[in-house]
LUMRO-270697 format. One record per residue (C-alpha): x, y, z negated; residue number from 0. Coordinates in pm, whole numbers, plus 50000, padded with zeros to 5 digits. Layout:
+-------+-------+-------+-----+
!     u !     v !     w !   i !
+-------+-------+-------+-----+
!     X !     Y !     Z ! NUM !
...
+-------+-------+-------+-----+
This chain:
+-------+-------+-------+-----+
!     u !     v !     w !   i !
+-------+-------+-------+-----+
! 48273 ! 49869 ! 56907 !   0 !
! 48095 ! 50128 ! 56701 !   1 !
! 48323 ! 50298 ! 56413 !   2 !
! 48184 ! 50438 ! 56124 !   3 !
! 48148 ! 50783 ! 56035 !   4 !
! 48467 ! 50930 ! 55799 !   5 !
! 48301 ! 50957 ! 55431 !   6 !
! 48252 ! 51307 ! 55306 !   7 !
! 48567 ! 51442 ! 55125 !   8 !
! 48365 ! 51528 ! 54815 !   9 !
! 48316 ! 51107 ! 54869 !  10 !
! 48628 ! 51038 ! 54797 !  11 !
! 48640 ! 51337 ! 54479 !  12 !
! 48363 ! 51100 ! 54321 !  13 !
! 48584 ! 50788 ! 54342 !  14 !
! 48864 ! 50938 ! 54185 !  15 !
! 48676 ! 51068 ! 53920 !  16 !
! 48494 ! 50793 ! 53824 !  17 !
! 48832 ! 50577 ! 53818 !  18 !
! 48998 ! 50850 ! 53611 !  19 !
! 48690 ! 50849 ! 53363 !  20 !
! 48726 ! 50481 ! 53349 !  21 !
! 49093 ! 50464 ! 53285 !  22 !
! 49042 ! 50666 ! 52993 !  23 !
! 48735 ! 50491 ! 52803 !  24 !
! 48962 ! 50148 ! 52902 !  25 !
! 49258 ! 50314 ! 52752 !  26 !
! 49032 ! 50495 ! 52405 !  27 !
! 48843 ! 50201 ! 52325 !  28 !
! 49162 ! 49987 ! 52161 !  29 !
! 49253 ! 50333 ! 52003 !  30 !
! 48886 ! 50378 ! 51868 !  31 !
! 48914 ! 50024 ! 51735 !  32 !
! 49266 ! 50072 ! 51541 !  33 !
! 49122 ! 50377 ! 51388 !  34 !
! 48819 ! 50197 ! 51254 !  35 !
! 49098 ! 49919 ! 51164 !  36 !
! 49328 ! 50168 ! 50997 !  37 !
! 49016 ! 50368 ! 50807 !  38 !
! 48892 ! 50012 ! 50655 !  39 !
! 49250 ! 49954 ! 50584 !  40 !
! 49255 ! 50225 ! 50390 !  41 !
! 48950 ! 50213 ! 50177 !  42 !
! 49066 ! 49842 ! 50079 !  43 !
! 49373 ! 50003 ! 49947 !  44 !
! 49191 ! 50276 ! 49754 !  45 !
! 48995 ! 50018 ! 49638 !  46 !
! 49262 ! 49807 ! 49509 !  47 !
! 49411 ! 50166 ! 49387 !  48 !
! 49125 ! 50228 ! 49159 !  49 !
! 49143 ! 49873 ! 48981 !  50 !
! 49483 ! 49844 ! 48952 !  51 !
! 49444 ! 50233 ! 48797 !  52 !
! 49195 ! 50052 ! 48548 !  53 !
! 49021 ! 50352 ! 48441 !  54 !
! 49332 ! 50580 ! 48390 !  55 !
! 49317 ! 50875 ! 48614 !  56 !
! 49703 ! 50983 ! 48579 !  57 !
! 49783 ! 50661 ! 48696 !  58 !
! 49555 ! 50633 ! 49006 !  59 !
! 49715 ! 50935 ! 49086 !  60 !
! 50085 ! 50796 ! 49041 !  61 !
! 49983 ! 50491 ! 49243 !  62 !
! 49835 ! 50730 ! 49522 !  63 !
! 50193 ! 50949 ! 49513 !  64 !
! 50367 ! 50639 ! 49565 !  65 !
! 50153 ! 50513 ! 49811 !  66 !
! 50162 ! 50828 ! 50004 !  67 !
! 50569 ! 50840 ! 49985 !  68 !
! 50634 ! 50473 ! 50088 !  69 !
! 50370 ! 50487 ! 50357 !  70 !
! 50352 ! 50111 ! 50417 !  71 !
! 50053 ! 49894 ! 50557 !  72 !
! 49959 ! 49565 ! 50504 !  73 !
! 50180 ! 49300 ! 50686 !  74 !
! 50481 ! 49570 ! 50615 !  75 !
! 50842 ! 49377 ! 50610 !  76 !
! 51080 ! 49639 ! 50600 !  77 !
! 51408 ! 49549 ! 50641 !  78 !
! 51663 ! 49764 ! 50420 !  79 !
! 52067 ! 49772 ! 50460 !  80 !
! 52143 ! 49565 ! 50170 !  81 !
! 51944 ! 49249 ! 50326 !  82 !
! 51613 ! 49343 ! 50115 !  83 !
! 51257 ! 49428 ! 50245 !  84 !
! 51004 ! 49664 ! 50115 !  85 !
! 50653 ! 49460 ! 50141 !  86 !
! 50309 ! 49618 ! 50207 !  87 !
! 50148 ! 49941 ! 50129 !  88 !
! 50323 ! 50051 ! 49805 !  89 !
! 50668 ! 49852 ! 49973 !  90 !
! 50765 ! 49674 ! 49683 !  91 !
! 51114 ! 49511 ! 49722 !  92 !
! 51194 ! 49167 ! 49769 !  93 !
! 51404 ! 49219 ! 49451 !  94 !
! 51131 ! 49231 ! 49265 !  95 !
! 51035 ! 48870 ! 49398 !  96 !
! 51121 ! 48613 ! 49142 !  97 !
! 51092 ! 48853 ! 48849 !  98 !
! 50698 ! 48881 ! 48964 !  99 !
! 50676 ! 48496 ! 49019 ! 100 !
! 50817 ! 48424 ! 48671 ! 101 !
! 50494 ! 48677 ! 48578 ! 102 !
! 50251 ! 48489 ! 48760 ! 103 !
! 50407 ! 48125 ! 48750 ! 104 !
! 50390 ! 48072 ! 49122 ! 105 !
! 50636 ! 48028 ! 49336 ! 106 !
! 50831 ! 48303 ! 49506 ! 107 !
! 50692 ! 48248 ! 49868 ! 108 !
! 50307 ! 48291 ! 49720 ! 109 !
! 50426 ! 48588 ! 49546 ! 110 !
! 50603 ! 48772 ! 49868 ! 111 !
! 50272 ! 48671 ! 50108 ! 112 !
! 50058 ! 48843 ! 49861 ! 113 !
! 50314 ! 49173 ! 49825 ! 114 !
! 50317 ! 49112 ! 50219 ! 115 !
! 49945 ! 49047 ! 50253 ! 116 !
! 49706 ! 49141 ! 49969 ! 117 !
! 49684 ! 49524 ! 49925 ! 118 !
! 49527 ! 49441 ! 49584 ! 119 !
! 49855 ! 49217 ! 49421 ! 120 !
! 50058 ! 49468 ! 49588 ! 121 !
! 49906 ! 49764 ! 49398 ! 122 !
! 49906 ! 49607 ! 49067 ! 123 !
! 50304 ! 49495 ! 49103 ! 124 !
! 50367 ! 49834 ! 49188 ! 125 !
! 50158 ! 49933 ! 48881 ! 126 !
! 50387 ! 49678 ! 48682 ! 127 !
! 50726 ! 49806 ! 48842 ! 128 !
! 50590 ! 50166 ! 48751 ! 129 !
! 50480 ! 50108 ! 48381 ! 130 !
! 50793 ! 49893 ! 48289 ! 131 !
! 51003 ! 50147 ! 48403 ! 132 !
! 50793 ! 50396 ! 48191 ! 133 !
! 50798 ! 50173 ! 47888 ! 134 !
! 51166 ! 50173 ! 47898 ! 135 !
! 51272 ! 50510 ! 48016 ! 136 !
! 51000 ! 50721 ! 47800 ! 137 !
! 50987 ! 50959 ! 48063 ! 138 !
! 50716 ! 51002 ! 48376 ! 139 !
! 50918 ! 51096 ! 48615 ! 140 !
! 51231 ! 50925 ! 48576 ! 141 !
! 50990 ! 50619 ! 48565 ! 142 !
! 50905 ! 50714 ! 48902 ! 143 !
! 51233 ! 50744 ! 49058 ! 144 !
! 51275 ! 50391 ! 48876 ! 145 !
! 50997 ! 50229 ! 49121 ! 146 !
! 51281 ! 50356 ! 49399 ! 147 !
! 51617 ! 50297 ! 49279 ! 148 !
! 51821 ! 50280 ! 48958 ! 149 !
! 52043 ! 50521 ! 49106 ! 150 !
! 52012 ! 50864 ! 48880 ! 151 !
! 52049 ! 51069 ! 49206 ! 152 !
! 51828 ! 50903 ! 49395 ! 153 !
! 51583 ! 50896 ! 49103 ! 154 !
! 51568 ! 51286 ! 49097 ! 155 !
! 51515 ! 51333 ! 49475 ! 156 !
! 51248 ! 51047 ! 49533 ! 157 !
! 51034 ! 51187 ! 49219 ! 158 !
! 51057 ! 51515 ! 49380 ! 159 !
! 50909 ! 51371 ! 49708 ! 160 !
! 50648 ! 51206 ! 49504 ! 161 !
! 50567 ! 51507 ! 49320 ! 162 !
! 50479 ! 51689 ! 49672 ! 163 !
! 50286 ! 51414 ! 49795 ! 164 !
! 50081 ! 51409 ! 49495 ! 165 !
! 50046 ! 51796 ! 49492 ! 166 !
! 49950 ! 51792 ! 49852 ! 167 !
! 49649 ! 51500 ! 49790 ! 168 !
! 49504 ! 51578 ! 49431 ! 169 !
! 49653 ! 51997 ! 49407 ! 170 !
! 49801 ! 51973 ! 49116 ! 171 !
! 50119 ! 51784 ! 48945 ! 172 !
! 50033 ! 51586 ! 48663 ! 173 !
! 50060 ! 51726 ! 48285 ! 174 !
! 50280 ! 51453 ! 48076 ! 175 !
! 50096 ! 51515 ! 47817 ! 176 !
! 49776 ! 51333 ! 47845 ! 177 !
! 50006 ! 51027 ! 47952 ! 178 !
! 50262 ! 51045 ! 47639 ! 179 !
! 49910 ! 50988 ! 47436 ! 180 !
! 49765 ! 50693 ! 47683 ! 181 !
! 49849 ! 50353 ! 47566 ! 182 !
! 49835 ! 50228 ! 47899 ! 183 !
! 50245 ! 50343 ! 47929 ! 184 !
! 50318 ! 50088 ! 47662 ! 185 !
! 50107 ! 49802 ! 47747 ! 186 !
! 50250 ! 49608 ! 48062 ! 187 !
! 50210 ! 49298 ! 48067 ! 188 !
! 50503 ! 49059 ! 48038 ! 189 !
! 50288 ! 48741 ! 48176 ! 190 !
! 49987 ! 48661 ! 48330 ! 191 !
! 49694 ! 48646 ! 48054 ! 192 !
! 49574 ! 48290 ! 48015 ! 193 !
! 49185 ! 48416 ! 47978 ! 194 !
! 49246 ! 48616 ! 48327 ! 195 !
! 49372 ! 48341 ! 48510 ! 196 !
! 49073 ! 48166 ! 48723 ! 197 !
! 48973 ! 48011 ! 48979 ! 198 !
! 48662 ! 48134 ! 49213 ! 199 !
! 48656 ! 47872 ! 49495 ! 200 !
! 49040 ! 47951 ! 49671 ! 201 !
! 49079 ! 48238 ! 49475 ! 202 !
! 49311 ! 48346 ! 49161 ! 203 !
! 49284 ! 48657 ! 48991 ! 204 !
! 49624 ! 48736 ! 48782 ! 205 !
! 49635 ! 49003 ! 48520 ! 206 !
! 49741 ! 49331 ! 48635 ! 207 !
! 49784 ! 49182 ! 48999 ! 208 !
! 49461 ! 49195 ! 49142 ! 209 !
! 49279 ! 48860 ! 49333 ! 210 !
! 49511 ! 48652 ! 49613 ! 211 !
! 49458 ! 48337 ! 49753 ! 212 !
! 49550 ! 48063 ! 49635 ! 213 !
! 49911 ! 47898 ! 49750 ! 214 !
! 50185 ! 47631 ! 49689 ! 215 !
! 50293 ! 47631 ! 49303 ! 216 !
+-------+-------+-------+-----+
């Protein structure tokens, strides 16, 4: 019986490399595909940032420092101590639930899928949460630490966060002044606007809360 020669060492070398080099592209190629995931996540969201803005820089801004601080995603259900959860990108709390669905006259479970779900709705109830609390308080930042917690200490420290993040993205904190003249901090609306509320096929566009799907009423 005739045995074959022992392959080369070098042989053997090739092998291993060529699994190794394998292994990796198997184990890149999901990565590669979340980052092109996460980078069309993203420009969604700045998309959604821009209209909920409506043509007011300082508050694209705002909306991008409280994006950057909460650091959600779409699908986010973050589960707090006190029972609540912060929804999607700008993690708007569940206790903000009914209030919105009052606003929008639909029912609470529509209005937590689309915080959950629809980067757009979320951005424009954050951009609601944000410019009541401005309307109220008169003051930018204490409007900020609003969208976090009615706590006064908490307040301070969470617009101080939100102050770096913006610095770090646009390089410079915001000037009130330009905002104090912008009617924009005074006109939130209260409930969705009749001649903004239509259908296109399954979907509804509120006022102020971008386009979602249609649900249950």
């Amino acid at each position: 019986m005739m045995t074959s020669a022992p392959l080369p060492e070098f042989a053997f070398r090739g092998r291993t490399a060529i699994s190794i080099i394998c292994a990796g592209l198997a184990f890149m190629m999901p990565i590669q595909a979340q980052a092109r995931s996460d980078t069309q996540e993203e420009a969604r969201l700045a998309e959604c940032i821009r209209q909920a803005a409506d043509g007011h820089p300082w508050l694209e801004k705002t909306l991008w420092g409280l994006r950057d601080q909460e650091a959600g995603w779409v699908g986010a259900q973050v589960r707090n101590a006190n029972g609540s959860h912060d929804l999607g990108p700008l993690q708007v709390n569940t206790w903000w639930v009914p209030k919105i669905a009052v606003l929008v006259g639909r029912s609470q479970v529509d209005v937590r899928a689309w915080l959950t779900s629809d980067p757009c709705f979320n951005a424009g109830a954050a951009r609601w949460i944000f410019l009541s609390a401005l309307r109220t308080t008169g003051d930018f930042w204490k409007a900020v630490g609003v969208y976090h917690s009615p706590t006064a200490w908490r307040q301070r420290r969470y617009a101080l966060s939100v102050a770096r993040h913006m610095q770090r993205r646009f390089g410079s904190i915001l000037s009130v002044g330009p905002i104090a003249r912008d009617r924009v901090s005074v006109s939130v609306p209260l409930e969705p606007a009749q001649d903004e509320t239509r259908a296109a096929g399954s979907k509804v566009q509120y006022h102020g809360f971008g386009t979602v799907s249609g649900g249950s009423s």
